[in-house]
C-alpha positions in Angstrom: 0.0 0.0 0.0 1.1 3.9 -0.5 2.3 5.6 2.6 3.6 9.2 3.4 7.4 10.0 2.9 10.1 10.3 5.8 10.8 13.4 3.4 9.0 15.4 1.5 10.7 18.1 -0.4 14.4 17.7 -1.9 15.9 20.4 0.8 14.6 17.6 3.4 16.2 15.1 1.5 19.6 16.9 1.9 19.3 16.6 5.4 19.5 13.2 5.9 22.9 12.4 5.2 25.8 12.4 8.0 27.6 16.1 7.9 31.2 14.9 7.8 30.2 11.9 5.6 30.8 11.7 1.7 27.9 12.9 -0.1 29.7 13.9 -4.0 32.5 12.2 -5.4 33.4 12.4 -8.8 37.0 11.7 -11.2 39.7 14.9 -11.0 37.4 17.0 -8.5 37.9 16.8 -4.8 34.7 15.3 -2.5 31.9 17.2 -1.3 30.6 16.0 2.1 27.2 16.6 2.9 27.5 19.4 5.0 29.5 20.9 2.1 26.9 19.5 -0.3 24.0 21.5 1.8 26.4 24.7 2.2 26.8 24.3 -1.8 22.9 23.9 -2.7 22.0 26.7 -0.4 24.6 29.4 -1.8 22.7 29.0 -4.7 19.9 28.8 -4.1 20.1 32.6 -2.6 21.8 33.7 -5.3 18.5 32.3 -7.7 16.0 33.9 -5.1 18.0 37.0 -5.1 17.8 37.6 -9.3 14.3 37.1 -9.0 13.8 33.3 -9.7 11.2 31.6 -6.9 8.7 29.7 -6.9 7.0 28.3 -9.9 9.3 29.6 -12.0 10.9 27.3 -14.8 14.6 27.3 -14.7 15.9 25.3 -17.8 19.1 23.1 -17.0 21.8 22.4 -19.8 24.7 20.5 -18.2 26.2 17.4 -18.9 26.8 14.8 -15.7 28.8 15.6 -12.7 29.1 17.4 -9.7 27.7 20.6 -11.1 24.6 19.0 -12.8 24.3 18.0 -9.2 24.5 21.1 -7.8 22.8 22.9 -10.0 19.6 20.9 -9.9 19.2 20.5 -6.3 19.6 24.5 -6.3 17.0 25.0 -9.1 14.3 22.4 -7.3 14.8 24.1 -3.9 13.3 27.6 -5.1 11.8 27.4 -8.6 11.1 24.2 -11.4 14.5 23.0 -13.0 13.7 21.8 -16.1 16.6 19.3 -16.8 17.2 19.0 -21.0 19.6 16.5 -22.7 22.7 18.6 -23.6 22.7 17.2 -27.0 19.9 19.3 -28.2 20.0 21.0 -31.7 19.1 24.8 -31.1 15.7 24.0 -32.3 14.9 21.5 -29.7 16.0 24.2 -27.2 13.8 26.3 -28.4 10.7 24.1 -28.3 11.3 23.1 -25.0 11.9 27.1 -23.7 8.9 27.5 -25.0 6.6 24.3 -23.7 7.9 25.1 -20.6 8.0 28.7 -20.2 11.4 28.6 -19.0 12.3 32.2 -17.4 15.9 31.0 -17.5 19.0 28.9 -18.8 21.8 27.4 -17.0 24.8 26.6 -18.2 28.7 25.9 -18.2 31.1 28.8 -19.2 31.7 28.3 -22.7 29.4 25.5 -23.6 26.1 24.4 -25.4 26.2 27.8 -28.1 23.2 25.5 -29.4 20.9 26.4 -26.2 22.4 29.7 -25.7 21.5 30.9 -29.7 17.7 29.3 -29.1 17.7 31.7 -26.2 13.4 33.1 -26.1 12.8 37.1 -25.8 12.9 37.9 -22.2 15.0 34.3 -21.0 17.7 35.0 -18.9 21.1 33.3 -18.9 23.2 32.0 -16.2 26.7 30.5 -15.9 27.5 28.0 -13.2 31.2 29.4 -12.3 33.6 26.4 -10.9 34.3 27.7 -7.0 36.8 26.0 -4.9 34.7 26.2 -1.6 31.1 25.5 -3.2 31.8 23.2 -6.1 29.9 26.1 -8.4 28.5 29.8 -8.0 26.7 31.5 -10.5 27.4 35.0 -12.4 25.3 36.7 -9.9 25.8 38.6 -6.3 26.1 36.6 -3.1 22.7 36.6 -0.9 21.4 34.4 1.5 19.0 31.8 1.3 15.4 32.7 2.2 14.0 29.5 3.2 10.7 30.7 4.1 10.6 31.0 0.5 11.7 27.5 -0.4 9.8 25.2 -2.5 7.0 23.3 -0.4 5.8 19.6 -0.9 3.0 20.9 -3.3 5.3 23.3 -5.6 6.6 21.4 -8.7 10.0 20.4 -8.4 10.8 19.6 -12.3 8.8 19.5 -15.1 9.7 17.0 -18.0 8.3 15.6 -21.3 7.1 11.9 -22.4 8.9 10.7 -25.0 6.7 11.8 -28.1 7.3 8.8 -29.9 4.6 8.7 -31.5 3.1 12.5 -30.9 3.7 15.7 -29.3 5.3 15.0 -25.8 3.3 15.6 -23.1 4.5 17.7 -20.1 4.8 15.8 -16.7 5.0 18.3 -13.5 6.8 16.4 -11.0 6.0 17.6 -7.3 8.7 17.7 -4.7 6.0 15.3 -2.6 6.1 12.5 -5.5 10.0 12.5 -6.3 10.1 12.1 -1.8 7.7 9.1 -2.5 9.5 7.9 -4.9 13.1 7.9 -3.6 11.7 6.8 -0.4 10.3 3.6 -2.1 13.9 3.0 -4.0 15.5 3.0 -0.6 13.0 0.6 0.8 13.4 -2.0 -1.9 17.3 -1.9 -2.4 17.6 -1.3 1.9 19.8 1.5 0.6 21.9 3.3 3.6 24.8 5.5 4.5 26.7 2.5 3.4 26.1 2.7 -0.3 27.8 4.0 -3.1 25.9 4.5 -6.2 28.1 4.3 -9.6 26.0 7.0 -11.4 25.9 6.2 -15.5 22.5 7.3 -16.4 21.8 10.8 -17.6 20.8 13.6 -15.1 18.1 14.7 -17.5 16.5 11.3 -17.7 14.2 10.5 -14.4 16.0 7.4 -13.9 19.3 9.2 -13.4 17.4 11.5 -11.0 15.9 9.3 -9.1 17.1 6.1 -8.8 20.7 7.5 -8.9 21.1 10.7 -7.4 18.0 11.5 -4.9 17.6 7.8 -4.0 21.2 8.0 -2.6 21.8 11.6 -1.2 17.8 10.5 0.8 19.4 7.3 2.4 22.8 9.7 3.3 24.8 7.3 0.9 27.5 8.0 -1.5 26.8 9.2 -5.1 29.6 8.7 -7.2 29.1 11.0 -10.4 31.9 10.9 -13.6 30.7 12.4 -17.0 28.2 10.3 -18.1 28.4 6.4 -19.1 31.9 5.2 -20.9 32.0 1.4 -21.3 35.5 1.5 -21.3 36.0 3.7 -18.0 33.6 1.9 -16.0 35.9 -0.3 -14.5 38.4 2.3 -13.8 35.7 4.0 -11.5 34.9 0.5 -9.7 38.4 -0.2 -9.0 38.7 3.5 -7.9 35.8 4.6 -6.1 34.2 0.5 -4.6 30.3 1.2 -5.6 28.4 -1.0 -4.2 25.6 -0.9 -6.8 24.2 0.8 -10.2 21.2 1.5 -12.1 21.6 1.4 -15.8 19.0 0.5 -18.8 19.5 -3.3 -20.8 21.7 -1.3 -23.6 24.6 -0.2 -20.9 24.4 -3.5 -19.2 25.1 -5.6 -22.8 27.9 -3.0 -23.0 29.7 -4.0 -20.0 28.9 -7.3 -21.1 30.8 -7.1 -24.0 34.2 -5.9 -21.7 33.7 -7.9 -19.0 35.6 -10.6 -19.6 39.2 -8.8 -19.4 37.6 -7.2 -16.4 37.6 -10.1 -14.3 40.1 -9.1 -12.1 38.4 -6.1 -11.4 35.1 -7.6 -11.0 36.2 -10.2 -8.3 38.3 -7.3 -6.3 35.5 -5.3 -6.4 31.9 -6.9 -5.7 28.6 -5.1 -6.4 26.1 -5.8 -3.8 23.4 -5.8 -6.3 22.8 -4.8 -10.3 19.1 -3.0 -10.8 18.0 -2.5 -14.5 15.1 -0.2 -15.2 13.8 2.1 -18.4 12.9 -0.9 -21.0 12.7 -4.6 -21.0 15.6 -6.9 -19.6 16.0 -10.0 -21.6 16.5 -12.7 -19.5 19.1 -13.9 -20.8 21.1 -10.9 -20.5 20.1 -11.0 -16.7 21.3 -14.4 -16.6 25.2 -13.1 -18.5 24.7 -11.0 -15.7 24.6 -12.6 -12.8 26.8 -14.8 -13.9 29.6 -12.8 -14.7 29.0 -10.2 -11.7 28.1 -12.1 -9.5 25.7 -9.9 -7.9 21.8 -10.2 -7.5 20.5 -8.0 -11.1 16.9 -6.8 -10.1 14.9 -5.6 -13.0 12.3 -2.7 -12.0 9.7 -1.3 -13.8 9.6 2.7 -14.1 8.0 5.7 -16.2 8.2 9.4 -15.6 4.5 9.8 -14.7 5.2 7.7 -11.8 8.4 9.6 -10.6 10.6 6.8 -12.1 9.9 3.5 -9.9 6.9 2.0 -9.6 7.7 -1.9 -9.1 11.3 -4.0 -8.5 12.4 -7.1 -8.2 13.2 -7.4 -4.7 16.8 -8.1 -3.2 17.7 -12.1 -1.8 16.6 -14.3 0.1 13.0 -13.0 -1.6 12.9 -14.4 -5.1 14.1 -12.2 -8.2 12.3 -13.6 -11.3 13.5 -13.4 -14.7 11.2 -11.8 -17.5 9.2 -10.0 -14.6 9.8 -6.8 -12.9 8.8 -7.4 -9.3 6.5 -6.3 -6.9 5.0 -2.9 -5.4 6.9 -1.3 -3.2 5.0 1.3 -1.8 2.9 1.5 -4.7 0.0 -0.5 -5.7 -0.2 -2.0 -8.9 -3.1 -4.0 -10.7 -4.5 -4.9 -14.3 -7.1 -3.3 -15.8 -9.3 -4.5 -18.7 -10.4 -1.8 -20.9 -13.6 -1.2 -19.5 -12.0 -0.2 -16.1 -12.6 -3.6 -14.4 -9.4 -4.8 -12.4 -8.5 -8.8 -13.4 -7.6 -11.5 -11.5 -4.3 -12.5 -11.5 -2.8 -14.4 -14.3 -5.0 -12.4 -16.7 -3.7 -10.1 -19.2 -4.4 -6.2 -19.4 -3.1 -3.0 -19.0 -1.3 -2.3 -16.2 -2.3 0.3 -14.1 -0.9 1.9 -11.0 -1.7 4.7 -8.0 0.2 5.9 -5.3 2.3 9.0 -3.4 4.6 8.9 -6.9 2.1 9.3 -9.4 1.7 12.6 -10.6 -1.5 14.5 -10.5 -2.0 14.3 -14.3 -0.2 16.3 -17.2 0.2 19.9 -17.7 -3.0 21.8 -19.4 -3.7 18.5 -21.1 -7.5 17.4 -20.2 -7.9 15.2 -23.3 -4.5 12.9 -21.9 -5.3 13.2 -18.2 -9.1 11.7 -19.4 -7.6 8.8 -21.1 -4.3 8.6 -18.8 -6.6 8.0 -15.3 -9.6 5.9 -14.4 -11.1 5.7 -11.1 -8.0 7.0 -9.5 -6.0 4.9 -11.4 -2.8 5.5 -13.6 -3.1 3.6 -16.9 0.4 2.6 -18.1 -0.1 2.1 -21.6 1.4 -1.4 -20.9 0.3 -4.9 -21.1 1.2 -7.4 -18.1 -0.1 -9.7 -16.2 0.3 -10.5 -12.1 1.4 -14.0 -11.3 0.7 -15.6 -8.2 2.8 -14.3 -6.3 2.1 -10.7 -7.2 5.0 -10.6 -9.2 4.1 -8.1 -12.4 5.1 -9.5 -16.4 5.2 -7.5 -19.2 4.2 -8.2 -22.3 4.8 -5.3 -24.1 3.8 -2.2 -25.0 0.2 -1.6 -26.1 0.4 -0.1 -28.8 3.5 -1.8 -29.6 2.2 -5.5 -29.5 2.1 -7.2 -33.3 -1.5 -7.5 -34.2 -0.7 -10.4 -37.2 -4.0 -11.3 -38.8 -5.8 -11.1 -34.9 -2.8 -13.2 -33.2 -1.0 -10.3 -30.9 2.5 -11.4 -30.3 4.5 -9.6 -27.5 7.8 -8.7 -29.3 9.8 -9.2 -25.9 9.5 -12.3 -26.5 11.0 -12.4 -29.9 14.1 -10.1 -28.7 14.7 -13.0 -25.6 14.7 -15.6 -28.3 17.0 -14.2 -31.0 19.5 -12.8 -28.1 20.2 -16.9 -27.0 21.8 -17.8 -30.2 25.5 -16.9 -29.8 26.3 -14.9 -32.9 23.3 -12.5 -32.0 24.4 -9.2 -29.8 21.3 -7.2 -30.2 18.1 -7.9 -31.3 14.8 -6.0 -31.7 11.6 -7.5 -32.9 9.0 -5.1 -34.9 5.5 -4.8 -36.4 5.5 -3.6 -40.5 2.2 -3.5 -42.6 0.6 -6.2 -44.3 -1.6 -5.4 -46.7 -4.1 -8.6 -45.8 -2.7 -9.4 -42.0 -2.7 -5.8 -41.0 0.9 -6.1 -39.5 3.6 -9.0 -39.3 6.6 -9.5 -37.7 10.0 -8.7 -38.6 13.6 -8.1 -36.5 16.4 -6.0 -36.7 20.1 -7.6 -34.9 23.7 -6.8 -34.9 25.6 -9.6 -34.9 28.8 -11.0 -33.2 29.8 -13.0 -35.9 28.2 -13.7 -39.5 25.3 -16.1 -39.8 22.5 -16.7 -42.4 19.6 -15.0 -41.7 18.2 -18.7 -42.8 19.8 -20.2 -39.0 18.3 -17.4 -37.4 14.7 -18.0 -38.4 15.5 -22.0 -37.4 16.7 -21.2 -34.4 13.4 -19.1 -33.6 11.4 -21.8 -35.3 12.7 -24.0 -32.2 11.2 -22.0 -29.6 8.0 -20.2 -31.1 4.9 -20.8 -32.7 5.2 -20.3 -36.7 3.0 -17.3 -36.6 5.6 -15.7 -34.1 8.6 -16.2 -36.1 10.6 -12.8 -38.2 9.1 -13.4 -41.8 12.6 -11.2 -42.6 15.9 -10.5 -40.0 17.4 -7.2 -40.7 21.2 -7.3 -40.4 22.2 -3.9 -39.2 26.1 -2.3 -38.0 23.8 -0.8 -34.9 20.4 -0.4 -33.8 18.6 3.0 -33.5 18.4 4.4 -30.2 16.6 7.2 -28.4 18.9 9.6 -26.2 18.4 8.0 -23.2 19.1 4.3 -24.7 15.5 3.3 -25.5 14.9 1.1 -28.6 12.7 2.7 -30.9 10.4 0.0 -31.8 7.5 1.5 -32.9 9.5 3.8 -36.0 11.3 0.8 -36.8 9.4 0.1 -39.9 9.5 3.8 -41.0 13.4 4.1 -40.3 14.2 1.4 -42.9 12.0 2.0 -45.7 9.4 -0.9 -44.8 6.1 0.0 -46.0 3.3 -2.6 -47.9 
């Protein structure tokens, strides 16, 4: 069941952690503890209230990871709305997203992103986080001290961000300071995260997984957050040998890129011991959970997250309670059922569309009736996804709804294609798609890189082994790499569109 949060803004969040005791770490920069962490965030933060920015004001963020995306946010959130954009932006994308948000600000790095900075909105103002021995960063503004009777409250919005737009315009999701302390609260529950705990940080701090599960999960428990550049496949070992994490959150694409290196990383692997691996942000196959474990040697819980819900809304829990493969846990602080389409909740072991409610779920999307009238039903968050609950409350996916392959009325979950083409050993990636039909509607095709070369011919055997004939790729794509959103999602549903497939 949902409960209230031990916290419930991000300021209370920073007061958890030990004063003398790590909070920041990150390659070539000294530590911040979190007395120095709190010092940081609050010089700030009074320098922000001071130029005018407070509450309910949309301040947007530009910064790549590390300490200062760090700082910067936690700033932002404690006085106004950070909104947190990916770096890579082209100066149009800026633009659109000033403008859907009604950002009354930019912050950036001296000398950086001229993209944002050109896509700059009449009336936007600009500031430059300034590298500061004592605080980490300052910003190009006058020293003043924080105001915390004007901090943000539990209520105020702490960040807004966008849905992914796949498939039409994104939607904006305000996130309030009470549903990212719900959320983070949750995270610690499930992985019994404490001071203990060092979190390897690889996901993006503009993506809610990096946010959440990563950096507010930690700094709320008064662990470590340990916070390079961004993900590097090749550096990843340095910073286990360097820094000892003790766990890391990362989506199905890093983990098969570690994979791939792992094996003259041994050494490292065995000096250095995760207590556990989570995965979140799009489907595990089980067999890569299985490469895993195996090579880690470390529990690897797959969770089950999406922005409207704060990031987590179910996890495999840690040993000695069962981790399954091909599910994403249980609950945790959340409730989670199925939901047929006429707003009836099934039984378990029936399929539907997964629906969830709880302290994390956000009240509904920005100036956006029409979605908020599809998105909720009788209090209830409807995922877009199709599961079903085992037994033991354990939640499966099957697959996106609207991504499901509807061949001539049979609707095949594609998950289950990708789990099947990733167990034959040539095969490193694989992603199963829908593409018109003109007399089946849709059928089923696949996209995979390879390790080594093999007939498309042995492929389609080897799926023939496992599933029914109606399930198998009528035609295997052989591709150097598979497209990719920003944040590492496969983009399954444009798959047909981005190579040319059409009846």
């Amino acid at each position: 069941m949902s409960r209230e949060p031990v916290i419930s803004t991000l300021l209370d969040l920073l007061e958890r952690g030990v004063a003398e005791h790590p909070a920041l770490l990150a390659p070539g920069q000294p530590s911040l503890s979190y007395a120095a962490l709190r010092t940081s965030v609050r010089t700030l933060a009074g320098q922000l209230q001071a130029a005018g920015i407070g509450r309910g004001d949309r301040v947007a963020i530009a910064l790549g990871n590390g300490p200062e995306m760090v700082l910067a946010f936690l700033a932002v959130t404690s006085v106004a709305t950070a909104a947190p954009l990916n770096p890579k932006y082209r100066a149009d994308e800026f633009a659109f997203y000033y403008e859907d948000t009604n950002a009354k600000a930019l912050l950036v790095l001296p000398g950086t992103l001229e993209a944002a900075r050109s896509a700059l909105l009449p009336g936007m103002r600009l500031f430059e986080a300034l590298p500061d021995a004592q605080h980490g960063i300052v910003l190009d503004l006058p020293a003043a001290p924080f105001q915390p009777d004007q901090a943000a409250q539990p209520d105020d919005v702490a960040m807004i961000l966008h849905t992914s737009g796949t498939t039409s315009r994104p939607k904006r999701v305000p996130i309030r300071h009470r549903n990212l302390a719900t959320s983070a609260t949750n995270i610690i529950e499930t992985y019994q995260l404490g001071p203990q705990d060092r979190a390897l940080c690889v996901m993006p701090l503009f993506h809610i997984h990096g946010i959440v599960a990563s950096l507010l999960s930690t700094l709320a428990s008064g662990g470590t957050l340990i916070c390079p550049s961004g993900f590097d496949a090749m550096r990843f070992w340095g910073w286990v040998e360097a820094y000892q994490p003790t766990w890391y959150s990362a989506v199905p694409t890093m983990h098969q890129l570690l994979l791939a290196r792992a094996e003259r990383n041994m050494a490292v692997i065995r000096a250095h011991p995760l207590r556990f691996i989570r995965s979140s942000s799009a489907p595990l196959p089980p067999v890569v959970m299985e490469r895993l474990e195996a090579t880690f040697g470390a529990p690897v819980l797959e969770s089950y997250g999406m922005t409207e819900a704060s990031h987590q809304m179910t996890s495999n829990p840690l040993p000695p309670a069962a981790h399954k493969a091909g599910s994403v846990g249980v609950g945790i602080g959340v409730d989670v059922a199925i939901m047929d389409a006429e707003g009836h909740l099934l039984p378990a072991g029936e399929r539907g569309e997964v629906v969830v409610r709880g302290g994390n779920v956000v009240d509904g999307y920005e100036n956006n009736p029409d979605a908020n009238a599809v998105a909720f039903c009788n209090g209830w968050f409807r995922t877009g996804d199709q599961g079903y609950l085992d037994h033991d409350g354990y939640l499966n996916l099957t697959g996106r709804i609207k991504e499901l392959i509807n061949r001539g009325g049979e609707k095949i979950s594609p998950l289950e294609i990708d789990d099947v083409l990733l167990r034959h050993p040539a095969v490193a990636e694989a992603l199963a798609f829908a593409v018109p039909h003109p007399t089946l509607g849709e059928d089923v095709h696949a996209a995979v890189v390879l390790n080594t070369p093999v007939s498309e011919k042995e492929l389609r055997e080897h799926c023939t082994r496992s599933l029914a004939d109606f399930k198998v790729p009528r035609q295997i794509h052989v591709l150097e790499a598979i497209p990719r959103g920003a944040t590492g999602k496969l983009q399954r549903i444009t798959m047909a569109k981005t190579l040319g497939i059409t009846e």
